[in-house]
N, C-alpha and C positions, 0 to 999 in steps of 0.2 A: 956412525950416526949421521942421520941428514942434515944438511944445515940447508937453513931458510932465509933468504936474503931476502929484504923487502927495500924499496925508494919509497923516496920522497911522494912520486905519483901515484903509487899502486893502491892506495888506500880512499874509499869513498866518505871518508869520516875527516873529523877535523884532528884527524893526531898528531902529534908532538916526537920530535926526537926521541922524547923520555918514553915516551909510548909504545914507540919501534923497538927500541933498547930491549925494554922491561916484557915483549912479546919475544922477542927473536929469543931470551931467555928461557921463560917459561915452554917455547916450543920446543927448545933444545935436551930440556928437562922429560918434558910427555912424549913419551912412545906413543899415546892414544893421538896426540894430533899427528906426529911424524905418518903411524898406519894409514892415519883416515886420509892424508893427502897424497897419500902413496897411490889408493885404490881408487881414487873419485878421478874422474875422468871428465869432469867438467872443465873447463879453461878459466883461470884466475882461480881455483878452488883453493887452494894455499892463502891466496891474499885475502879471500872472503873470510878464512878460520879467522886471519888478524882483525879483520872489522867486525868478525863475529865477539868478541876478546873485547875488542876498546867498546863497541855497545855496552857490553853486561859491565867493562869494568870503569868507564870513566866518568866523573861526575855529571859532567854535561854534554856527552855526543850529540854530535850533529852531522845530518849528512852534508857534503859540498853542493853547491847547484852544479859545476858542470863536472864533471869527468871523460876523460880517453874514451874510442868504444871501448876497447879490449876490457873496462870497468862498468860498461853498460848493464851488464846482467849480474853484477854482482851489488849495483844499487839499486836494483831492482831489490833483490833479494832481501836484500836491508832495507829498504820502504817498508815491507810488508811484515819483516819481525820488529822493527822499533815501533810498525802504527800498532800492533796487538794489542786489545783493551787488556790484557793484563803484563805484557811485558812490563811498562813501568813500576808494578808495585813488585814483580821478580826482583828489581834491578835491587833494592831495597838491602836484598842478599848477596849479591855480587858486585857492587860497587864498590872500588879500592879493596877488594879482597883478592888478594891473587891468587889463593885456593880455589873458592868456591866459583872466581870467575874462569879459571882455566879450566873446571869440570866442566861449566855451564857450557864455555865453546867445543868441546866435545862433541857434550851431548846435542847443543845447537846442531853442529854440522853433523853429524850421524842423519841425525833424522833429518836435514835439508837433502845430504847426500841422496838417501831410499828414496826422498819424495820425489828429486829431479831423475831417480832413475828409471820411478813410475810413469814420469810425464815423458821420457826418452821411448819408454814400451810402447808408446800410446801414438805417438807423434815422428815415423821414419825421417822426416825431413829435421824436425828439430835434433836426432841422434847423426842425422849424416852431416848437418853444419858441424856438430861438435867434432867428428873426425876430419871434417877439411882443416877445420881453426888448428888442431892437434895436426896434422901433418905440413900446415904453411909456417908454424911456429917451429914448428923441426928442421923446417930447410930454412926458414930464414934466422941465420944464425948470425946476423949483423946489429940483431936488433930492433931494427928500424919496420914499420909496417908500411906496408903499401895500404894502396886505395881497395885492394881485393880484400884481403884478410879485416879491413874497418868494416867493409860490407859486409863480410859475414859474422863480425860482432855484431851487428845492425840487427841482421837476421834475426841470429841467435837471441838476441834479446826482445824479439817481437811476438816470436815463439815463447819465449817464456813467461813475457807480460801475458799471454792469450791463455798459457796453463793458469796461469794464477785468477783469470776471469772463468773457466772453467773450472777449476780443483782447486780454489783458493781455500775453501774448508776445510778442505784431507791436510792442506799444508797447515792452517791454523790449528788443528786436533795433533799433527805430529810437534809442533812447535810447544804444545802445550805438555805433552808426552818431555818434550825436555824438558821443559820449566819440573815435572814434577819429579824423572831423575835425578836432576841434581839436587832440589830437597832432600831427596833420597838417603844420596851420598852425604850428604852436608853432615844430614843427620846421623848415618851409620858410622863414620869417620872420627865425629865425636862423642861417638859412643863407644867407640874403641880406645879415643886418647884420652879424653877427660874426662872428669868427676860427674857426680851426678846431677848437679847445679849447673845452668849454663854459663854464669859469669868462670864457674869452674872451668867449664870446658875449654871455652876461649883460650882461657891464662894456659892451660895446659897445651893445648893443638901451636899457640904460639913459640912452645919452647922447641918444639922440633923443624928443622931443617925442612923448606919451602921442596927439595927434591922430593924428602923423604914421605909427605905430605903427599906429594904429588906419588909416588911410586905406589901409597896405600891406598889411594881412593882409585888408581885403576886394578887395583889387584880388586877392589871392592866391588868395581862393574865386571870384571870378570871370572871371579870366583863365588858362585854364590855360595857358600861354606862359607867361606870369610867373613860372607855379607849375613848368612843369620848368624853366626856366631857373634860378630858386631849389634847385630838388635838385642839377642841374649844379653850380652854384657851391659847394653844400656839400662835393660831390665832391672838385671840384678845390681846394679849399679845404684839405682836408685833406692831401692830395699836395703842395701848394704848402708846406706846414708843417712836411714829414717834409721835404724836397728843402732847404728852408732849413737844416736841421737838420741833416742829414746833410751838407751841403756846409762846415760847420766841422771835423766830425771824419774826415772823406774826401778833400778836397781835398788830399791830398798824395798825389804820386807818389812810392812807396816806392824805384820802379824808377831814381831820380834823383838825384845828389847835388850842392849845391851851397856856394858861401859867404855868409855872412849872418849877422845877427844878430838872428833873430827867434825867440823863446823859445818860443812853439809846435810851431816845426817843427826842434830841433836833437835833434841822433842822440844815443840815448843814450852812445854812447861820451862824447860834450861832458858830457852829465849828469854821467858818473862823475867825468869831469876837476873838474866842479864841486865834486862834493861833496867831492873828495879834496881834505885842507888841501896836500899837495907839489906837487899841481899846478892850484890853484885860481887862484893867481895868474897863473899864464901863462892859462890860461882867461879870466879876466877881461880882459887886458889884449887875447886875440886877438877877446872878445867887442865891444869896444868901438871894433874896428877893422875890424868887420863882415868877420872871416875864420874864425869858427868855423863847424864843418859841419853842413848842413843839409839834410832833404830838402828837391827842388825841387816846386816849385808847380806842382798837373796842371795840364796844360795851356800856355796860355801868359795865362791871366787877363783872356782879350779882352777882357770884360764888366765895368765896376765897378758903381761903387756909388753911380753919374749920374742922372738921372731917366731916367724908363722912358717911351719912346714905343711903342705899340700898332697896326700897318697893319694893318689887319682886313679879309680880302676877303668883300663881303657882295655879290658877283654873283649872277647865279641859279643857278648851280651851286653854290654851298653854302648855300642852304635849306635839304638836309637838315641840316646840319650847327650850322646856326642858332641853336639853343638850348645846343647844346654850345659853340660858338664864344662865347657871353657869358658861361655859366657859367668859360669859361677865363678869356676878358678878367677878371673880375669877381676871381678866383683873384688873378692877374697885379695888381689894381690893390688889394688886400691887402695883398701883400708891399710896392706902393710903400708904403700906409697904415703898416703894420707899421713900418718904414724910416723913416716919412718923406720918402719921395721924391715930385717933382712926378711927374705920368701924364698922359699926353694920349693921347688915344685917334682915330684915324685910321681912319671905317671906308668902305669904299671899294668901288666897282665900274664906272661910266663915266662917276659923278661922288663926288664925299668929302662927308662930314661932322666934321666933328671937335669935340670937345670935349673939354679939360682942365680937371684935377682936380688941384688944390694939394694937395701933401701925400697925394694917392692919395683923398683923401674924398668922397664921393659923397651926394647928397641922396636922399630917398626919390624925389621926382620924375624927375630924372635916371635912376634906379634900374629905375623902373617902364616910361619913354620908352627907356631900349634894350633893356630884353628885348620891348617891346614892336615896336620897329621892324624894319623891312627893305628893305634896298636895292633887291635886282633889277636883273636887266640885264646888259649886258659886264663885260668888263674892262681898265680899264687901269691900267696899274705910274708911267706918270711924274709922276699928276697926284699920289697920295698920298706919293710921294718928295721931291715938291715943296712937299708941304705938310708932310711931316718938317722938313726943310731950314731953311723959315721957322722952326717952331716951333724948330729947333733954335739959329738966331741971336737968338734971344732971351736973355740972360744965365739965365737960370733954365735952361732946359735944356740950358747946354752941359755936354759931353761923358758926353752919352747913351749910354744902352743901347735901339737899336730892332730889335724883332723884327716881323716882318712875315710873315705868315701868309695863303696862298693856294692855289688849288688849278688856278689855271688856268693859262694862259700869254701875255703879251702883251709885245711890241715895243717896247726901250727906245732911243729913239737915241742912235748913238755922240756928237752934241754934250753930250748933258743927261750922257750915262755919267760922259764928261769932267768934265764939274763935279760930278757927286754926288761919284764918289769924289776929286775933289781936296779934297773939304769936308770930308770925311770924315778926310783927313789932316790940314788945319787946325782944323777943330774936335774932332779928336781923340774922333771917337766910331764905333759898330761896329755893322753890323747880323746880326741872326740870323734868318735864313727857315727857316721851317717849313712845305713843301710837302706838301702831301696829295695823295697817288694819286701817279702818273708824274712824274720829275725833269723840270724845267723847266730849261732851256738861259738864258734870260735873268732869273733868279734869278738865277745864279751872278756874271751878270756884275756888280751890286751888294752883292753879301753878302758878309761877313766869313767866316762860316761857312752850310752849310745842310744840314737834314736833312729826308729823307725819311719821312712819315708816314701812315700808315691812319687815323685820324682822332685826335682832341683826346684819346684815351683810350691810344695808342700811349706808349711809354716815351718813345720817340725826343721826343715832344711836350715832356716834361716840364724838358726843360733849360732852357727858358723860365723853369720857378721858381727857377734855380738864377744868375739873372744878379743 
């Protein structure tokens, strides 16, 4: 790993010990700053990432009036992103946040990087000062600068003021390119770690490790699979929120009435008997003998409130579907989170994989390894029924809720039929299939219920958040 030493001088901003600290840290942490200063071949480009960093993250930057030359063209550079008529209300986002301000320096110096290596294309003489500065800086290894090498920071920064009166635009338009990546990320990031609420998000993105944080949102600029799977899951994340939501104050069929003694669902007629003292008392007495009237419960409540098992068909015919398929799961393994329910997740095609998740929680690793993977291949139905099955005789997962989600069609034999669903009646748990495209005949023969669906975006989909 590179390490980055920075002093007291090298910085054109007003920072603080705690500021140097709190950088040398988080550079320690990003490979993406460690890369970008590896490749940039400007002089001072290292020290600029830092003032890039204490801009976006400290309450009140300021630049110094004077600075070293060898910091001449790196106050420049920071003149021109701190005057931006909209940096300030970016900062909004990156202040005191060491996440979203150590993407922001990233993506800052990316795009400063390309822009100065556009104006290096343009300008021989401004490219061959940068290679003297880089070769007097190699021999002089005492330290100390002479009057030659100050002259050509002089230079070099005269040049650069003169791109920025010619190309000051291109630089303003890439500047602005950053500001809207790290939005970006901010947002796909927590859509991957938290709830669908942003106070949610927060609380959640908070409980994970400042590394780990950091190690996801560069997987998230550089894999883009990760990064729609991240949008999917925010998607569905939000649907899975409202479906929870509305299944407390929906779930009664009006259409129904029954006996019971469950104070949410009695008729108001019951109410008035309550509230009336002449006939309160027989109210109470028929309440506590579970015969007072009530709407019935839609449905018939197949699904409780068991852990959640996930059959996920990742054959080749749903590749396309691939990144909507995790962002589902991902939806799905929220509500257990949310719940506290265990999740196991079953993804399958002419062979399974499975992994379970206590309690629904997921690591960033984990996180990263299934939007990143894929199966391929056929399919078949008995091996991941079989590996329900196991998981489900495990005390932790009895009397599950498994949805099982496919688009194809394969061959279940009448012996294994025989035992799933007799399992089904002793361990007292229920599957729900979600078929995509054409109904499938050997679904039905293990499912509790099953619907049909156009993909992960169909309503019919969404009953799944509602088990």
């Amino acid at each position: 790993m590179i390490k980055f030493s920075r002093y007291k001088d090298e910085s054109v901003l007003n920072t603080d010990s705690f500021d140097k600290r709190r950088f040398n840290s988080l550079y320690d942490m990003s490979k993406g700053m460690q890369q970008l200063a590896e490749k940039a071949d400007m002089p001072g480009f290292k020290q600029l990432l830092g003032d890039i960093w204490a801009g976006l993250y400290k309450m009140n930057p300021v630049l110094k009036e004077e600075v070293p030359e060898k910091l001449l063209q790196n106050k420049t550079i920071m003149e021109r992103i701190m005057n931006d008529e909209n940096f300030e209300d970016h900062r909004i986002h990156t202040k005191l946040d060491d996440l979203i301000a150590a993407v922001g320096t990233v993506k800052f110096g990316e795009e400063t990087h390309e822009w100065i290596k556009e104006q290096k294309q343009q300008n021989e003489e401004m490219q061959k000062l940068m290679e003297e500065i880089q070769k007097m800086q190699q021999d002089n290894h005492n330290g100390k600068y002479d009057e030659n090498i100050n002259q050509a920071f002089s230079e070099l920064n005269q040049h650069l003021q003169g791109a920025f009166t010619t190309n000051g635009r291109s630089f303003g338009q890439a500047m602005a390119k950053a500001m809207q990546q790290t939005n970006n990320i901010k947002n796909s990031v927590k859509s991957l770690l938290g709830g669908a609420s942003t106070g949610n998000q927060d609380a959640e993105l908070k409980k994970v490790p400042l590394r780990d944080q950091i190690k996801l949102v560069e997987t998230l600029s550089n894999d883009m699979r990760v990064k729609k799977v991240s949008e999917w899951a925010g998607r569905m994340k939000m649907i899975a929120r409202k479906k929870q939501k509305s299944k407390h104050t929906e779930s009664i069929d009006r259409s129904g009435v029954t006996l019971g003694n469950s104070v949410e669902r009695l008729l108001p007629v019951e109410l008035g008997m309550y509230m009336n003292p002449k006939t309160k008392l027989d109210f109470m007495r028929r309440f506590v003998e579970g015969e007072t009237l009530q709407y019935e419960q839609k449905g018939n409540e197949a699904l409780g409130k068991g852990p959640i098992i996930l059959c996920l068909d990742q054959s080749g015919s749903m590749d396309h579907l691939d990144m909507q398929s995790k962002g589902f799961a991902l939806a799905l393994m929220s509500i257990a989170k949310r719940q506290k329910r265990d999740f196991c997740l079953i993804r399958f095609s002419v062979q399974t994989k499975i992994k379970e998740y206590p309690k629904g929680k997921i690591t960033i690793d984990d996180m990263v390894a299934l939007a990143a993977e894929f199966l391929g291949g056929g399919t078949n139905f008995e091996r991941p029924l079989k590996q329900a099955l196991t998981t489900i005789n495990k005390s932790r997962f009895e009397k599950a809720d498994v949805v099982f989600i496919t688009d194809g069609e394969a061959n279940v034999s009448d012996s294994f039929l025989g035992k799933f669903n007799k399992a089904k009646k002793e361990k007292k748990f229920n599957v729900l299939s979600l078929v995509i495209g054409s109904p499938r005949t050997s679904v039905e023969s293990f499912s509790d219920k099953v619907v049909n669906i156009r993909n992960f975006e169909d309503e019919g989909a969404f009953e799944a958040f509602e088990i």
